[in-house]
C-alpha positions in Angstrom: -136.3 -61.5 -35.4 -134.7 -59.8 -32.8 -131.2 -59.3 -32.7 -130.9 -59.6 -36.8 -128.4 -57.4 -38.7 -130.0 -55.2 -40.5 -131.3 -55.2 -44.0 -132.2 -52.9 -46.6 -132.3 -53.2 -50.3 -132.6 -51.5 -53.5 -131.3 -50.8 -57.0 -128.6 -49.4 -59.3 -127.9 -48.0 -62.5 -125.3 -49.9 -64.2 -124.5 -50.4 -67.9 -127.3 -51.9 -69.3 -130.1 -51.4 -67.2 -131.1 -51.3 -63.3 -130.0 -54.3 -60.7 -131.4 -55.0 -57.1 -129.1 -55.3 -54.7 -129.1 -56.3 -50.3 -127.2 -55.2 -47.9 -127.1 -56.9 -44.9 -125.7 -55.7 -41.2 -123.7 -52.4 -40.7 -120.1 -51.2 -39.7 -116.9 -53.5 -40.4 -115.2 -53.8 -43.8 -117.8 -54.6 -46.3 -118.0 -57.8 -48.2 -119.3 -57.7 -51.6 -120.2 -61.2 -53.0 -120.9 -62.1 -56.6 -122.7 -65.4 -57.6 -121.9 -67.6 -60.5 -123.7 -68.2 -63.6 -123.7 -66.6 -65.8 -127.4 -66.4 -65.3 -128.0 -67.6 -61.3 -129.3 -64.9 -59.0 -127.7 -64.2 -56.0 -130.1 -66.4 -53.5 -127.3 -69.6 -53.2 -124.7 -67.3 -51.8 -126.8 -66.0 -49.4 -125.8 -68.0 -46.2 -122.6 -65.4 -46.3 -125.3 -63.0 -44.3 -124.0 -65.1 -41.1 -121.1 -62.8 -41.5 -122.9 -59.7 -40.8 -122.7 -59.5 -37.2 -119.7 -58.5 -38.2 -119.5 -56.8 -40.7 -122.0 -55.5 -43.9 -122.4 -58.4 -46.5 -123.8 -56.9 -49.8 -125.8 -59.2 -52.6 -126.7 -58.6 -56.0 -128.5 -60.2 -58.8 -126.0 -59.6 -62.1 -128.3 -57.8 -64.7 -130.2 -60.7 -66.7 -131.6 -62.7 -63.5 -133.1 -62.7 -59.9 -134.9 -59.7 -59.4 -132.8 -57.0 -61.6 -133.7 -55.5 -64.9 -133.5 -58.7 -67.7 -133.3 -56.9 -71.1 -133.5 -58.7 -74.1 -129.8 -57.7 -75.6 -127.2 -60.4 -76.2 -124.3 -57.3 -76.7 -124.6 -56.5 -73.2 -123.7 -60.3 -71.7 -119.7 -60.0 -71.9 -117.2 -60.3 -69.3 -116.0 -56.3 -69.8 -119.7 -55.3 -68.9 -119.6 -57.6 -66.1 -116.4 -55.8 -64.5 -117.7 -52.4 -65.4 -121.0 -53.9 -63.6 -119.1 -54.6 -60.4 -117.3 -51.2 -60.5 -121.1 -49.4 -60.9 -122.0 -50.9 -57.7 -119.1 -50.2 -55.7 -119.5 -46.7 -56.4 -123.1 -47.0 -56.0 -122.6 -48.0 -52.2 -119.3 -46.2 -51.5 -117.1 -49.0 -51.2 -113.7 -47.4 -50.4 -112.0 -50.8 -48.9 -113.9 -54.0 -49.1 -113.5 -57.6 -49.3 -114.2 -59.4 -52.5 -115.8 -63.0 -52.6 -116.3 -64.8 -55.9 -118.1 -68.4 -56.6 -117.9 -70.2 -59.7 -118.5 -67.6 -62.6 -118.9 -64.8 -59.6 -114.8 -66.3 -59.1 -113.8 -65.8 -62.5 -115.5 -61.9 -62.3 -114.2 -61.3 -59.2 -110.2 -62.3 -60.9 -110.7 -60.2 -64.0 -112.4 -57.6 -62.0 -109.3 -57.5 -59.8 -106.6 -57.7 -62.1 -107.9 -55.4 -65.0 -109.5 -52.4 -62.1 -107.0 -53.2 -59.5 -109.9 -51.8 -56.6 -108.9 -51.5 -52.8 -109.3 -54.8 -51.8 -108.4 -55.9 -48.1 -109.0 -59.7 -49.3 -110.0 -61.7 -52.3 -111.8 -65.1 -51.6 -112.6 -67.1 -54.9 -114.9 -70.2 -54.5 -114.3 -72.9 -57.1 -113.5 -70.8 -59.4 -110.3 -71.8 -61.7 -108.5 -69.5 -63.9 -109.0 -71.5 -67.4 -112.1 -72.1 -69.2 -110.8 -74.8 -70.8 -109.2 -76.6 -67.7 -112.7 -76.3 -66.2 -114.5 -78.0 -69.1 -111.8 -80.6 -69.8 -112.3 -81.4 -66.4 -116.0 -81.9 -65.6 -116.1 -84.0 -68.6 -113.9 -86.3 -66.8 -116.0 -86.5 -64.1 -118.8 -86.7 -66.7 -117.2 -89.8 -67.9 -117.9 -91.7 -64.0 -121.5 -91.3 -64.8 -123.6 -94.5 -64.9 -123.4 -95.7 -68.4 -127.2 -94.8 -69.2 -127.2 -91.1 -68.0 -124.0 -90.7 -70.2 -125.9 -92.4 -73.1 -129.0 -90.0 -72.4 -126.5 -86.9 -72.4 -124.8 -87.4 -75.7 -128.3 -88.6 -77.3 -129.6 -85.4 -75.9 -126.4 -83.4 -77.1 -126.0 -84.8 -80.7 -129.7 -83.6 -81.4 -129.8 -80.5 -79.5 -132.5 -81.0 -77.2 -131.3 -79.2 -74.2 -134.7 -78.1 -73.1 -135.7 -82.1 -72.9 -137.0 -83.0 -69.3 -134.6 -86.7 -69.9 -131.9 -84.1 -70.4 -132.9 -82.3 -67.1 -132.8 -85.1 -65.3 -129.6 -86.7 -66.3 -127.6 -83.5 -65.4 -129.0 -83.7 -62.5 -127.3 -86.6 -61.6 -124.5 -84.9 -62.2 -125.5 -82.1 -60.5 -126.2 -83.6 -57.5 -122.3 -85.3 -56.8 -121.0 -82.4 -57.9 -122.5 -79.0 -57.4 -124.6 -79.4 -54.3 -124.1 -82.7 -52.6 -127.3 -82.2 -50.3 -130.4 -84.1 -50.5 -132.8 -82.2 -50.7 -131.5 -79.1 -52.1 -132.0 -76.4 -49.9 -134.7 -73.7 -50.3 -131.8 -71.0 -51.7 -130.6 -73.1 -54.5 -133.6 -74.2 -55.4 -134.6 -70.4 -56.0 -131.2 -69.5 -57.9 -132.3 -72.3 -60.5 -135.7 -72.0 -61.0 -137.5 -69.2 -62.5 -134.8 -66.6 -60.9 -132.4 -68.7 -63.7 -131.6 -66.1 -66.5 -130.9 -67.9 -70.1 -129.6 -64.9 -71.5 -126.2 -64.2 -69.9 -125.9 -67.6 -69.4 -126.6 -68.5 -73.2 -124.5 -65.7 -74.8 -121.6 -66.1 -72.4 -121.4 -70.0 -71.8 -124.1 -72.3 -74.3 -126.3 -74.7 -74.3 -124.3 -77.1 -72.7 -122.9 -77.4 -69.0 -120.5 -79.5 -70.7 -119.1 -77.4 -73.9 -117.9 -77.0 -75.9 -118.3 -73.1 -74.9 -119.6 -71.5 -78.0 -120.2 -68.2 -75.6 -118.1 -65.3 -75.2 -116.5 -66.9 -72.2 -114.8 -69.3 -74.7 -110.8 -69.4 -74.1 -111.2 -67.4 -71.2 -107.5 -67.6 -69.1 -106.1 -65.4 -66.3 -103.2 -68.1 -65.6 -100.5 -66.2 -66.7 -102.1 -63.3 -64.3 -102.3 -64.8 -61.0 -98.9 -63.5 -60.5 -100.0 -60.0 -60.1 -102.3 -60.6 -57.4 -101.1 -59.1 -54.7 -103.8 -58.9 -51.9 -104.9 -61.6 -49.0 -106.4 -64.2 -50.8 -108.5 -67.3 -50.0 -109.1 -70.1 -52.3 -112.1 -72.5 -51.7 -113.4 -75.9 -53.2 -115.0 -78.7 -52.6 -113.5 -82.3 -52.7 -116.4 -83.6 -54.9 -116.2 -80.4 -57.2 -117.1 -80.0 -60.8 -113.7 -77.6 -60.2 -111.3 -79.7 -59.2 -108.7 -79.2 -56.2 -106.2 -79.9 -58.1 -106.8 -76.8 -60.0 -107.4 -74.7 -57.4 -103.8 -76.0 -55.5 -102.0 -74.7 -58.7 -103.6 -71.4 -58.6 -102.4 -71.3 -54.8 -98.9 -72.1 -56.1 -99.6 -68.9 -58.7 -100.8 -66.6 -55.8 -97.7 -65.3 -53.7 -99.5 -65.9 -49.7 -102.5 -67.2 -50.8 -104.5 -69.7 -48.2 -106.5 -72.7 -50.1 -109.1 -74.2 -47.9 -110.5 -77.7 -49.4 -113.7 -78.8 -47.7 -114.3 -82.6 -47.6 -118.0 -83.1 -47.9 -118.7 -80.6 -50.2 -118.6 -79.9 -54.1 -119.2 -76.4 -56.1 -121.2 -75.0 -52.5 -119.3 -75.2 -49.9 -121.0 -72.4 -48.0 -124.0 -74.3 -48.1 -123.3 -78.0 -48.2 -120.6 -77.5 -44.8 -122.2 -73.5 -43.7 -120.9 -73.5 -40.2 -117.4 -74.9 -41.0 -117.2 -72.4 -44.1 -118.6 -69.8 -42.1 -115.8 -70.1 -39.3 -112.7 -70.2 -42.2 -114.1 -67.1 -44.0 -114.5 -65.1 -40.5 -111.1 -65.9 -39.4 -109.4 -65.4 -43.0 -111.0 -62.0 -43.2 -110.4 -60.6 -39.6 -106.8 -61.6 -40.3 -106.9 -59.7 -43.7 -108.0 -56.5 -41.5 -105.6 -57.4 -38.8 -102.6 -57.1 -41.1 
């Protein structure tokens, strides 16, 4: 189409095996963005390629889904390979100074990644992701309990007998799924892709479990950076939806933690915002991050 940004793609060794990776436009401050999980590929977050007549927007697929390498080793989903992951990239594509985005699991990277590596960030933006594991879960299962009586009666029959893989089971997350991780109806094309066959059950397995719900019998179980927040020091932009499976409210206290930080809630959205409200989303991030190269 004329007039596009630029594209290229390609792949990189990082611990573990080889992922495929897109860059999209040229010049500016490069904004990496990592997608949540652990297990989605990259496809959901793609609508941050508006950005890139602006500036490069760079995708991946974590190793384990999408179109990179998808060995069959659960040692290699943790969160420590994840980082190191990130930092393989980076230095892949010559990332000096770069923005950082973050949804969902890609949020909760993105925080350790920042606070254990310290890179040269000119901005951080995490996208419903809170800082505690167990807040998150305690949470949704609040908004769990709003269900209609008989999807909450098919979940816990479902649950008590372990039959995740059960097509009723499918279909009564979904009703969950729909109020509270994308809102639209029907599901757009990109979302769609990062949960079908692009899905990987390793990562998301060995780092989460069976259950969107919990307990977490992953790795990822306890996981907390609240007592960290404090240390981030660069621009940072918090997102979330109103209807969220992450709720504001946790996102608000992790503004609170965040010396300067900017929180952003977008009323018609839940877990996407940058697809359920893309234009409005779209306008907040280009301003936030024009300001964090301004200063």
């Amino acid at each position: 189409m004329p007039g596009s940004p630029s594209s290229t793609e390609g792949t990189i060794a990082v611990p573990g095996g080889r992922i495929w990776y897109r860059s999209v436009g040229e010049g500016g401050t490069s904004l990496l963005c990592l997608h949540g999980g652990p297990g989605m590929a990259h496809d959901y977050v793609s609508p941050l390629a508006d950005l890139a007549t602006d500036r490069r927007v760079i995708f991946y697929d974590q190793l384990g889904c999408g179109r990179s390498d998808r060995p069959d080793d659960p040692a290699l989903w943790t969160l420590d390979r994840s980082v190191a992951e990130v930092d393989a990239v980076r230095d892949a594509l010559g990332l000096d100074r770069f923005h950082l985005f973050g949804n969902s699991w890609g949020g909760w990277l993105a925080l350790q990644y920042t606070l254990d590596r310290r890179p040269p960030l000119v901005s951080l933006t995490i996208s419903s992701s809170p800082p505690s594991v167990d807040r998150a879960v305690r949470e949704m299962n609040l908004l769990r309990d709003r269900l209609p009586a008989h999807v909450r009666r098919t979940l816990a029959h479902h649950e008590a007998g372990s039959f995740f893989d059960c097509p009723e089971y499918t279909a009564a997350i979904m009703v969950f799924y729909k109020r509270h991780l994308c809102r639209l109806d029907p599901w757009p094309e990109v979302v769609e892709r990062s949960m079908g066959p692009s899905f990987g059950s390793g990562p998301y397995l060995t780092m989460w479990g069976p259950s969107e719900f919990g307990p977490v019998t992953g790795n990822l179980a306890g996981w907390d950076v609240t007592d960290r927040l404090r240390e981030i020091g660069v621009p940072t932009l918090l997102t979330v939806g109103r209807h969220d499976e992450m709720w504001p409210s946790n996102m608000q206290d992790m503004q609170a933690a965040i010396e300067g930080s900017e929180l952003v809630i977008f009323e018609e959205s839940s877990h996407m915002a940058f697809v359920e409200e893309r234009e409005a989303y779209m306008t907040v991030l280009r301003r936030f991050l024009d300001a964090a190269e301004r200063s």
